[in-house]
VEXNUFI-358752 format. One record per residue (C-alpha): residue number from 0; residue in one letter; chain; x, y, z. Coordinates in steps of 0.02 Angstrom, whole numbers, plus 50000, padded with zeros to 5 digits. Example, Ala and Ser with C-alpha at 12.3 -4.5 7.8 and 13.67 -1.06 7.14 Angstrom:
2
ROKOL; nr; rest; kette; px; py; pz
ROKOL; 0; A; A; 50615; 49775; 50390 .
ROKOL; 1; S; A; 50684; 49947; 50357 .
This chain:
374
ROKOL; nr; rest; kette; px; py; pz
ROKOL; 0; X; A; 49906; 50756; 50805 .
ROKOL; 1; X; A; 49715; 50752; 50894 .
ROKOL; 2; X; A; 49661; 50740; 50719 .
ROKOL; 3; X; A; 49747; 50601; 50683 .
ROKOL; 4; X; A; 49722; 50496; 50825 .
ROKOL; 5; X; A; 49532; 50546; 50827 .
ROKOL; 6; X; A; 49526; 50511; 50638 .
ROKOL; 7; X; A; 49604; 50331; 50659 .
ROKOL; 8; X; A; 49496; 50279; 50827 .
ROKOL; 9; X; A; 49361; 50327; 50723 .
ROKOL; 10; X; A; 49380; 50231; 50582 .
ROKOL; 11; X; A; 49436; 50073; 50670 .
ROKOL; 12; X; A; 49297; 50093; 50772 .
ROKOL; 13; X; A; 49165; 50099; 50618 .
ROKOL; 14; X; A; 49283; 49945; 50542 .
ROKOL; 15; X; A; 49218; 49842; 50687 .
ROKOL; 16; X; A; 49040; 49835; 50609 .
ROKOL; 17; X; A; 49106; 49779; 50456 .
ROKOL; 18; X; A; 49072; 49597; 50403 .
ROKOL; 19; X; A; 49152; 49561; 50229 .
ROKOL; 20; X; A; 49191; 49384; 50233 .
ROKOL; 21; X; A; 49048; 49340; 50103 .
ROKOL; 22; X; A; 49127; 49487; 49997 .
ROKOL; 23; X; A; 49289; 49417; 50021 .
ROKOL; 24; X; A; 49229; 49241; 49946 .
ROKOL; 25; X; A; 49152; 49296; 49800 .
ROKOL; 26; X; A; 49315; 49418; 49768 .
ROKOL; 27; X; A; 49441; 49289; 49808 .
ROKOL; 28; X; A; 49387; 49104; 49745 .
ROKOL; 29; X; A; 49371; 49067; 49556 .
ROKOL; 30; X; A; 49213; 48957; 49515 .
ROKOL; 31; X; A; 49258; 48853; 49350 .
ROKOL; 32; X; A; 49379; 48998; 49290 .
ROKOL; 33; X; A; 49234; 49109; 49331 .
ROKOL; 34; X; A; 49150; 49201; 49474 .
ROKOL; 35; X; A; 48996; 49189; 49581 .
ROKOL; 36; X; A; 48878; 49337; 49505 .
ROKOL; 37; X; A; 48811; 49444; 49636 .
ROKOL; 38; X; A; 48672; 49396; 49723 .
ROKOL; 39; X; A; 48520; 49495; 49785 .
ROKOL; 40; X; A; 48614; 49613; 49946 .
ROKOL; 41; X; A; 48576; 49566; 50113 .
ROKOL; 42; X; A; 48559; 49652; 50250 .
ROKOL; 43; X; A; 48724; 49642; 50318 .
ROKOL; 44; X; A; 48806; 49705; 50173 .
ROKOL; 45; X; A; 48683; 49860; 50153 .
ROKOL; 46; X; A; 48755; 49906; 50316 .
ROKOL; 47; X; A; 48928; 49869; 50261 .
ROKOL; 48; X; A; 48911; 49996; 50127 .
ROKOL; 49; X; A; 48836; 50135; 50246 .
ROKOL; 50; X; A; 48979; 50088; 50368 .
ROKOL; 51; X; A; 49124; 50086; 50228 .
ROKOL; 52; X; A; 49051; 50257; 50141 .
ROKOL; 53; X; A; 49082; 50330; 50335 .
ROKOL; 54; X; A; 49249; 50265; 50328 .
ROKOL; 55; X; A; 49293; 50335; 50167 .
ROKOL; 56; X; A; 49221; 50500; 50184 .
ROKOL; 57; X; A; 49334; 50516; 50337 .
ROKOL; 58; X; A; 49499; 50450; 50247 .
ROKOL; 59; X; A; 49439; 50550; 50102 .
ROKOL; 60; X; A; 49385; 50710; 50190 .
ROKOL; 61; X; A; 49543; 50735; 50311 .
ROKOL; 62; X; A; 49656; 50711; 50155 .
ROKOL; 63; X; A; 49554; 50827; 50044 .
ROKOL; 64; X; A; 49572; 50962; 50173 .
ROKOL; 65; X; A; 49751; 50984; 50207 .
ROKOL; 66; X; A; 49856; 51130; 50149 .
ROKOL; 67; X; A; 50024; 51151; 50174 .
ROKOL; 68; X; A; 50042; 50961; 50263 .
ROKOL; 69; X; A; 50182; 50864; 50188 .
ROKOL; 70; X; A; 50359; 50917; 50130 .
ROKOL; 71; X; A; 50321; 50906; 49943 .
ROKOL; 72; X; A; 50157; 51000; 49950 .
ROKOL; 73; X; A; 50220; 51160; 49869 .
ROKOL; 74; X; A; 50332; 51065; 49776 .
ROKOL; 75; X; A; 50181; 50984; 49675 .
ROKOL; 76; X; A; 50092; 51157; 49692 .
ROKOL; 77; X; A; 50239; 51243; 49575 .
ROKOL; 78; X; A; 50247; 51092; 49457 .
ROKOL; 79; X; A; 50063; 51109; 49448 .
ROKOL; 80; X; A; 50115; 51286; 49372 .
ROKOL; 81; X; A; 50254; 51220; 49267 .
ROKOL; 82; X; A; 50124; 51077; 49186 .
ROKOL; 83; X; A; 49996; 51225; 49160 .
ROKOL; 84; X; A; 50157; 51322; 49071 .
ROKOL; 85; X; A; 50178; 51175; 48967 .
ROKOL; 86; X; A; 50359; 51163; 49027 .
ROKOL; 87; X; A; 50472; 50993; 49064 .
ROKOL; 88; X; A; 50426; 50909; 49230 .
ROKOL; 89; X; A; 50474; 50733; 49268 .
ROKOL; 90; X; A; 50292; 50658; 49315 .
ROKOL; 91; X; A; 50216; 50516; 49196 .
ROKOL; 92; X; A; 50074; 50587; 49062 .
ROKOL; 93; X; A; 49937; 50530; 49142 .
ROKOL; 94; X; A; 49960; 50641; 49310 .
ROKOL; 95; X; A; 50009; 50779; 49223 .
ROKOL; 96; X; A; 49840; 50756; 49107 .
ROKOL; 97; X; A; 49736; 50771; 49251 .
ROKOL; 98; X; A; 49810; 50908; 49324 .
ROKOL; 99; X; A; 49804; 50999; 49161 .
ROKOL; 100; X; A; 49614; 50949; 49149 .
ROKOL; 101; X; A; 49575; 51005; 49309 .
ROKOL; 102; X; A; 49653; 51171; 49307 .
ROKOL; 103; X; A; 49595; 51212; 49158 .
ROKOL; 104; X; A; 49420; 51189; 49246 .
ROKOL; 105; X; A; 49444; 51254; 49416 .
ROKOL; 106; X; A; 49584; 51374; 49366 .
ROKOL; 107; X; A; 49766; 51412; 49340 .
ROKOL; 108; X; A; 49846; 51393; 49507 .
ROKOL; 109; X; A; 49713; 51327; 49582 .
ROKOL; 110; X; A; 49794; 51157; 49650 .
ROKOL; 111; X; A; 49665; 51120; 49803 .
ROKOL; 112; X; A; 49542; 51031; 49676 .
ROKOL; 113; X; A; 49703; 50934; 49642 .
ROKOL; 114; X; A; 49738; 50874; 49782 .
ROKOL; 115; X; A; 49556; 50847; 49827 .
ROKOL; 116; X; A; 49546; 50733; 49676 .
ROKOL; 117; X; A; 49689; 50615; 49704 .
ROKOL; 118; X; A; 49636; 50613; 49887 .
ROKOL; 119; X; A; 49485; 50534; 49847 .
ROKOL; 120; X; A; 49539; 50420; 49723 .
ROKOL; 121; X; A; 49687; 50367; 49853 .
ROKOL; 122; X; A; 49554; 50319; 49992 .
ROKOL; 123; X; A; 49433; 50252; 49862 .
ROKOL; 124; X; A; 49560; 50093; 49822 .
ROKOL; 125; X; A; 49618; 50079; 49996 .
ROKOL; 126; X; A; 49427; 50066; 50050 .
ROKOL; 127; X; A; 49392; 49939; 49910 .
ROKOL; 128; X; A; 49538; 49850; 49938 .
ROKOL; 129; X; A; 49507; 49813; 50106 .
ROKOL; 130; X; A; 49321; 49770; 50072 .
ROKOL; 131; X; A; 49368; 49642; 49936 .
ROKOL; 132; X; A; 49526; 49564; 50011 .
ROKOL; 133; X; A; 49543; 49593; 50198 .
ROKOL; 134; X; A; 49463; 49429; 50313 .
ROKOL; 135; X; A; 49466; 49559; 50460 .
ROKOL; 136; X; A; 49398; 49727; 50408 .
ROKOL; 137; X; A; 49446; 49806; 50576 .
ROKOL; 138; X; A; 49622; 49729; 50605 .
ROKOL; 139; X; A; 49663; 49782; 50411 .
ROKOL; 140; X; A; 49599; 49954; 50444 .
ROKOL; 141; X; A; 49683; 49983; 50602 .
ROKOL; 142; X; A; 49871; 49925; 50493 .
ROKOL; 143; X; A; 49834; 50037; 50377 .
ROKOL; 144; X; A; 49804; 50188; 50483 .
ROKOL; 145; X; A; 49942; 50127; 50603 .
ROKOL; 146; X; A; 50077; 50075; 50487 .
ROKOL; 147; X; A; 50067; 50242; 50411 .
ROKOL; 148; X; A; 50022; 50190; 50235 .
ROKOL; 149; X; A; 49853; 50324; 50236 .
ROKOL; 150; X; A; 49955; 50469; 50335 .
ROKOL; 151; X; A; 50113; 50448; 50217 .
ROKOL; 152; X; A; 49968; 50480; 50057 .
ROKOL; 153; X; A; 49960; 50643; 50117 .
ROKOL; 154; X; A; 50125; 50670; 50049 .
ROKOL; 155; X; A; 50204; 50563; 49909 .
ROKOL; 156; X; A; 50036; 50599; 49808 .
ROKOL; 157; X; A; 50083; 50499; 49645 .
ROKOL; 158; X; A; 50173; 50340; 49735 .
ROKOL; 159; X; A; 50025; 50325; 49848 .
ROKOL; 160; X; A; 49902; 50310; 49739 .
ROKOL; 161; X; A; 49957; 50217; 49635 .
ROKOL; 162; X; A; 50012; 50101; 49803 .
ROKOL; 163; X; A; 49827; 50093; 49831 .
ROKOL; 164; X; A; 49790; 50033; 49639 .
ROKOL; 165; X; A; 49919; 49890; 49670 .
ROKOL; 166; X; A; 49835; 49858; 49833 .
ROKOL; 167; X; A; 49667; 49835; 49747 .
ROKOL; 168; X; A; 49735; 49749; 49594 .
ROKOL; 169; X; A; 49809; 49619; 49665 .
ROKOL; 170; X; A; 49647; 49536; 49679 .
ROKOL; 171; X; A; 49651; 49499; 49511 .
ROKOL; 172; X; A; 49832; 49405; 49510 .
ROKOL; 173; X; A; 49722; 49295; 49658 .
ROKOL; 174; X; A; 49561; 49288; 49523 .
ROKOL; 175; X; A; 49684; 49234; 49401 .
ROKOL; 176; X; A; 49620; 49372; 49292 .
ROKOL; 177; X; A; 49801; 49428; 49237 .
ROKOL; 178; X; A; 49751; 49514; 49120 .
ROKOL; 179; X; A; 49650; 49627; 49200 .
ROKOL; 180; X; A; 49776; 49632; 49324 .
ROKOL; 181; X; A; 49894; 49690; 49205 .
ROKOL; 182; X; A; 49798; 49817; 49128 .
ROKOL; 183; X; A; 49777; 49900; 49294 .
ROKOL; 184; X; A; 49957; 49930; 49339 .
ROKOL; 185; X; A; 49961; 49993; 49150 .
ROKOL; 186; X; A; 49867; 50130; 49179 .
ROKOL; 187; X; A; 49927; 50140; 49335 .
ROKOL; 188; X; A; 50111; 50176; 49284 .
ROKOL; 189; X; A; 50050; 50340; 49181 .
ROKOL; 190; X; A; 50051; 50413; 49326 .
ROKOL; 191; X; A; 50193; 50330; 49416 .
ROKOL; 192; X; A; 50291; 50199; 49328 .
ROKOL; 193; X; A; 50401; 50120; 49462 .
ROKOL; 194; X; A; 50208; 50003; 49485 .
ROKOL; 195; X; A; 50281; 49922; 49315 .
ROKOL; 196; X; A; 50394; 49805; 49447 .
ROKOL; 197; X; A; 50235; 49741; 49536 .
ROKOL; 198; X; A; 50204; 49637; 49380 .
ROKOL; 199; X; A; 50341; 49500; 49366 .
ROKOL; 200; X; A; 50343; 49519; 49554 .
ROKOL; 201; X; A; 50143; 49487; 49590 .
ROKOL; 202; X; A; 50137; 49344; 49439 .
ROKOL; 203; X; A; 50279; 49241; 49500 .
ROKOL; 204; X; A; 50241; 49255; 49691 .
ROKOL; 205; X; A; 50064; 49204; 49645 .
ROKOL; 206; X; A; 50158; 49052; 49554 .
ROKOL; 207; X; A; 50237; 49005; 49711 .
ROKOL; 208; X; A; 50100; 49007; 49796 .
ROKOL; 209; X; A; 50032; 48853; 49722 .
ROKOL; 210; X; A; 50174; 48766; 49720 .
ROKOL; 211; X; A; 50300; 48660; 49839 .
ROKOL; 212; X; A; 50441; 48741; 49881 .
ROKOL; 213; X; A; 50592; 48644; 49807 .
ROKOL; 214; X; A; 50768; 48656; 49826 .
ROKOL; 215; X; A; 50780; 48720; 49655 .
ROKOL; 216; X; A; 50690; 48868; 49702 .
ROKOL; 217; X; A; 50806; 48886; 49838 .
ROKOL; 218; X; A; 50955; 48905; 49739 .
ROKOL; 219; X; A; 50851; 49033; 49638 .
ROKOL; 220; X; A; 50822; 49142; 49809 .
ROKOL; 221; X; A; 51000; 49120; 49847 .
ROKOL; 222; X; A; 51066; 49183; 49685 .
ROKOL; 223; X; A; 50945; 49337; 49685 .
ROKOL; 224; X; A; 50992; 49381; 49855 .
ROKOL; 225; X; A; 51181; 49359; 49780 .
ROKOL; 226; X; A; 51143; 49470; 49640 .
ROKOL; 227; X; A; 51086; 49611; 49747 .
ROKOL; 228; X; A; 51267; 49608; 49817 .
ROKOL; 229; X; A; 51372; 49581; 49686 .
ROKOL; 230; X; A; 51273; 49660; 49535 .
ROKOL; 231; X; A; 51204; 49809; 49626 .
ROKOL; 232; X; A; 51289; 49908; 49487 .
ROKOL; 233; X; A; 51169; 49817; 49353 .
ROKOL; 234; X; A; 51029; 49861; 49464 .
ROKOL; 235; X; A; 51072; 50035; 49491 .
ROKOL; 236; X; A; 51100; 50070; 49296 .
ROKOL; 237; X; A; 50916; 49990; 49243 .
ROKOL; 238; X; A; 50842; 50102; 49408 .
ROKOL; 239; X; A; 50909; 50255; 49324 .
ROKOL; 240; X; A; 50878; 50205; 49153 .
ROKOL; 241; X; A; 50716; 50232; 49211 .
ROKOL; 242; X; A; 50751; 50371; 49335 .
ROKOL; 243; X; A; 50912; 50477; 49272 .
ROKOL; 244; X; A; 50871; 50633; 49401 .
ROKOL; 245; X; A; 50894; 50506; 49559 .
ROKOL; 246; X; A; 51079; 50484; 49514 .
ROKOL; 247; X; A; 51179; 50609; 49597 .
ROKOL; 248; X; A; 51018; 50675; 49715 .
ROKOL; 249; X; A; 51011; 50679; 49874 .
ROKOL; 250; X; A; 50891; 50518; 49866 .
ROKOL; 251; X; A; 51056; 50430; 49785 .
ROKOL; 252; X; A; 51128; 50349; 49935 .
ROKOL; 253; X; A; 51131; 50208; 50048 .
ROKOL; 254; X; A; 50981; 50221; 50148 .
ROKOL; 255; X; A; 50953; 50051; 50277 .
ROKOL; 256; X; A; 50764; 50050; 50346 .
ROKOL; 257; X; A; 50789; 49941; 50528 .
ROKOL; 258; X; A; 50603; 50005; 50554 .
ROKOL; 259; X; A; 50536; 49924; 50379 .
ROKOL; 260; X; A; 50673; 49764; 50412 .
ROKOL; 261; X; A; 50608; 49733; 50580 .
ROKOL; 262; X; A; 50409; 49764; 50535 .
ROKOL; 263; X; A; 50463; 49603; 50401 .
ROKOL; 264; X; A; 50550; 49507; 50536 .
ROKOL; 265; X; A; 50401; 49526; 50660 .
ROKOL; 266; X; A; 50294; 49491; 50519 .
ROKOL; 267; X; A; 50377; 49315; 50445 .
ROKOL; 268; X; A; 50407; 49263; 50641 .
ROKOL; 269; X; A; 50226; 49247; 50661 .
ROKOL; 270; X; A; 50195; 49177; 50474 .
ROKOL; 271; X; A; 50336; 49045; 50522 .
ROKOL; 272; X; A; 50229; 49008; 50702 .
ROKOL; 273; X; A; 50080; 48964; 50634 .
ROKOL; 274; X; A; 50132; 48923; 50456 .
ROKOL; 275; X; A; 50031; 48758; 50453 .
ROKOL; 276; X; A; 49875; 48838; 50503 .
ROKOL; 277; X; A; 49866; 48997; 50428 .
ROKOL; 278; X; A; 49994; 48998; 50257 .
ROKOL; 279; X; A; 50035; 48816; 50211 .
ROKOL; 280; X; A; 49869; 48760; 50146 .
ROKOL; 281; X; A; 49798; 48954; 50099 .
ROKOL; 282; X; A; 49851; 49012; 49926 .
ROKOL; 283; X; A; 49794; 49180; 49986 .
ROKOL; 284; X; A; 49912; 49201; 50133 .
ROKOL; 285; X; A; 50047; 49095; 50024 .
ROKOL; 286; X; A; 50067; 49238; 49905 .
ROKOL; 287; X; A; 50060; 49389; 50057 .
ROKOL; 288; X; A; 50173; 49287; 50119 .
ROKOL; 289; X; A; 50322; 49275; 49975 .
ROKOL; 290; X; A; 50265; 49473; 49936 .
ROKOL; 291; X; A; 50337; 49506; 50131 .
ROKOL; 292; X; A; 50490; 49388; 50083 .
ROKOL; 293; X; A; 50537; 49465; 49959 .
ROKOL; 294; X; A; 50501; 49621; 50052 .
ROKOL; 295; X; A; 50627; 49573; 50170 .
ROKOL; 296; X; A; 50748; 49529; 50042 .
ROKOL; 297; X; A; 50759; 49720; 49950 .
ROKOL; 298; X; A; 50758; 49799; 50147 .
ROKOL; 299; X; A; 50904; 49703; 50194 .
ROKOL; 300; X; A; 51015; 49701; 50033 .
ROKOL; 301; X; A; 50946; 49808; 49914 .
ROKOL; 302; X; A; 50983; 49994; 50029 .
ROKOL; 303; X; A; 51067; 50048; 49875 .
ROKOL; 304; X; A; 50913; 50057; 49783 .
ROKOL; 305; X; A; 50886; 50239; 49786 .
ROKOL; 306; X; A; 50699; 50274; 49894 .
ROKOL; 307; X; A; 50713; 50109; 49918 .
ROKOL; 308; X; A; 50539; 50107; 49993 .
ROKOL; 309; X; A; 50468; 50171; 49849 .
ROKOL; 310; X; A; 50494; 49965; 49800 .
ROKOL; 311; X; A; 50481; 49865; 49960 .
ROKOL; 312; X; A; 50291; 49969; 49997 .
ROKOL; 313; X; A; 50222; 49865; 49855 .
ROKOL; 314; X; A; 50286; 49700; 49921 .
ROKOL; 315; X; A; 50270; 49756; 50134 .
ROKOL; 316; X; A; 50099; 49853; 50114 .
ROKOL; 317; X; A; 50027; 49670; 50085 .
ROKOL; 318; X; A; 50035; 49659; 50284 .
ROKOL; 319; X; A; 49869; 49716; 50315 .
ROKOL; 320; X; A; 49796; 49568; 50248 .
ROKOL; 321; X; A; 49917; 49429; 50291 .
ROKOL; 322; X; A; 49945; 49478; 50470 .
ROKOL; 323; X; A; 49762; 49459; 50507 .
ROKOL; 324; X; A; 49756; 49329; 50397 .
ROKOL; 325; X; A; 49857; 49240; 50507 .
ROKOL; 326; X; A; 49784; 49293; 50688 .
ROKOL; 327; X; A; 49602; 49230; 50646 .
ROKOL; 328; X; A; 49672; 49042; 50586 .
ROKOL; 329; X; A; 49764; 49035; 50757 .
ROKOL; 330; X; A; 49657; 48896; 50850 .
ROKOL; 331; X; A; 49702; 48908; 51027 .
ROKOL; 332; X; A; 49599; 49047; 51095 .
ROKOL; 333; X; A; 49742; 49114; 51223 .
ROKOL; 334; X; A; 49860; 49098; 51079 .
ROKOL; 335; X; A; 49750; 49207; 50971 .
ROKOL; 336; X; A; 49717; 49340; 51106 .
ROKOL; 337; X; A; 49884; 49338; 51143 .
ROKOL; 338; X; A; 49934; 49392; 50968 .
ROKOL; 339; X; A; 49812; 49490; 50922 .
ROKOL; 340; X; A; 49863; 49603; 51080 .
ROKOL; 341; X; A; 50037; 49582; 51040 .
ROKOL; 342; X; A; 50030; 49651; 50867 .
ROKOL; 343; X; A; 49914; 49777; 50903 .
ROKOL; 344; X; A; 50046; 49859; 51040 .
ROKOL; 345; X; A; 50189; 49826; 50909 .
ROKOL; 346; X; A; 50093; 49932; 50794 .
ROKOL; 347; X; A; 50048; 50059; 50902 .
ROKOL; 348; X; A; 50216; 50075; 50947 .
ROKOL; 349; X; A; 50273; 50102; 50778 .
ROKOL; 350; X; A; 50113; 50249; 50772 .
ROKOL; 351; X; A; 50198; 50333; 50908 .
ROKOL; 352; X; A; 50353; 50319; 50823 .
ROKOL; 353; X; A; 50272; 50383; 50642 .
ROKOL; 354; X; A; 50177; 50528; 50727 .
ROKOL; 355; X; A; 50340; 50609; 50831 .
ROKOL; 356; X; A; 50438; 50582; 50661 .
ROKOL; 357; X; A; 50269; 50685; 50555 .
ROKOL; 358; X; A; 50338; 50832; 50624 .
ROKOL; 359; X; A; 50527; 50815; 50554 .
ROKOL; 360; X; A; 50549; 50932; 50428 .
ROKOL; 361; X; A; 50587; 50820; 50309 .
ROKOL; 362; X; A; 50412; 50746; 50321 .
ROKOL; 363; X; A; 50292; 50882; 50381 .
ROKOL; 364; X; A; 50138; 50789; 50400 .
ROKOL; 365; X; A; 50106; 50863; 50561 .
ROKOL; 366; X; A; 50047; 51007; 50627 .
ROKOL; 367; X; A; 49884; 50967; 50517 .
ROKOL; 368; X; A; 49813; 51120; 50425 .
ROKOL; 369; X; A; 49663; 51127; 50323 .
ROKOL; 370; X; A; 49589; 51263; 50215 .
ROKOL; 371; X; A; 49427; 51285; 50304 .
ROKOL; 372; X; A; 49498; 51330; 50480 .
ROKOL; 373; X; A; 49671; 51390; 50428 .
């Protein structure tokens, strides 16, 4: 657990030097359907870089050198085997590519390199993510590290990082460069294709973003919410159309996440405080916004949804950029302070929380081992 906590003080701590806002604006606002070209670096963001390559190597280097940290760690170690074999395992192409490619460089059953790889491809798109989207490069760091979202990578490899590719494409849905957008979670979803839903999803909350919420629209939310009731049948036969093994597992039942549904609550209480500030008239936070909505939505009445997380991460992960979104457009200073400190013991809380659960043995993610001490 010291490693942890040391590992996220750390990082939050080198976040504070961090001033991105410029980045930010040339990431975020379309010039003429275009973007501003990069101008000559400053000195600010020079440091930036130095600051966010510390930050990364950290992420990167702590998730690199586990062994044995996560409940499916020697799961993926003896499909790792089974892909070398050329037998049937139920991973998308594209994972099982690169683990064919690297073992067939490093050696058979040698999975470290492995999981060294996706580790630093996992911390590479949270790092960029942040840089490009987040207004408050500390505050966004700190949610990540305590709402779990980097610890958890060091067990659901694929989902993860492909969680951090929809993190860091998302951008693009803002740029209005869909198509690049699309092409991302593309080749994202050869190596885990339940991204494919972050499509329709991102697209049409980034079209009601921009627009006035009518009653029409409304009526649509009602009957979707509806639907999840009443058709969860439907829902469950196009789920395992995609994913036949679920039905029947033991990840086929009803699983209700009061954690996850209050972590929305919290979240859309404070949206709904200072909506006219901070969402109303800023497309940005609009469409974090809907993302946590709907977020709320699957929690509450889609539990059926077998790993139901494995869905509402895409919309809920979204949370380190709208929550301090949010806290720096709050004008009274008290207010602000007030908020910021609330949150911040909220999601310490829920660290505390995530930490004493790392060690369940479902999870694993605690004690911490790595291969150069252990």
């Amino acid at each position: 657990m010291a490693v942890y906590l040391t590992l996220t003080v750390l990082v939050v701590a080198l976040a504070l030097f961090v001033n991105n806002r410029e980045n930010v604006k040339l990431h975020m606002v379309p010039v003429q359907g275009q973007f501003s070209p990069a101008k000559k670096m400053t000195r600010q963001q020079a440091f930036n870089i130095v600051v966010l390559v510390a930050v990364f190597a950290l992420l990167a280097g702590v998730s690199a050198c586990r062994i044995a940290v996560g409940n499916d760690y020697w799961v993926y170690r003896y499909q790792f085997n089974l892909i070398m074999q050329n037998r049937h395992v139920s991973y998308e192409p594209g994972f099982n590519l690169v683990v064919w490619l690297i073992q067939s460089l490093f050696g058979y059953d040698n999975y470290l390199p492995v999981f060294g790889f996706f580790s630093v491809v996992t911390c590479f798109f949270f790092v960029k993510a942040l840089y490009d989207q987040a207004e408050w490069m500390a505050a966004s760091v700190f949610l990540l590290m305590t709402g779990g979202y980097y610890f958890s990578s060091l067990n659901s490899v694929r989902y993860y990082f492909v969680l951090a590719i929809a993190l860091y494409a998302m951008k693009y849905v803002l740029r209005k460069q869909y198509g690049v957008f699309i092409a991302w979670i593309v080749f994202a979803a050869f190596f885990h294709k339940s991204i494919l839903v972050v499509i329709p999803i991102y697209l049409f909350a980034y079209w009601l973003s921009g627009r006035k919420i009518s009653r029409w629209l409304y009526v649509v939310g009602s009957v979707f919410l509806v639907s999840l009731i009443a058709l969860k049948d439907v829902y469950r036969e196009i789920i395992f159309f995609f994913y036949p093994f679920y039905e029947g597992s033991v990840f086929d039942k009803v699983d209700i996440s009061y954690t996850n549904i209050a972590k929305c609550a919290g979240v859309l209480f404070l949206c709904f405080l200072f909506y006219k500030t901070a969402i109303k008239d800023n497309r940005q936070n609009r469409f974090y916004f809907f993302l946590n909505l709907a977020g709320m939505a699957v929690y509450t009445f889609g539990s059926f949804i077998p790993e139901v997380s494995r869905i509402g991460y895409y919309l809920i992960a979204t949370q380190i950029f709208l929550i301090p979104g949010v806290l720096i457009r709050i004008e009274n200073k008290k207010w602000r302070i007030f908020w910021t400190v609330a949150v911040g013991l909220a999601f310490t809380g829920y660290f505390a929380l995530f930490l004493h659960s790392a060690y369940d043995i479902n999870v694993r993610l605690l004690p911490y081992l790595n291969w150069i001490f252990n």
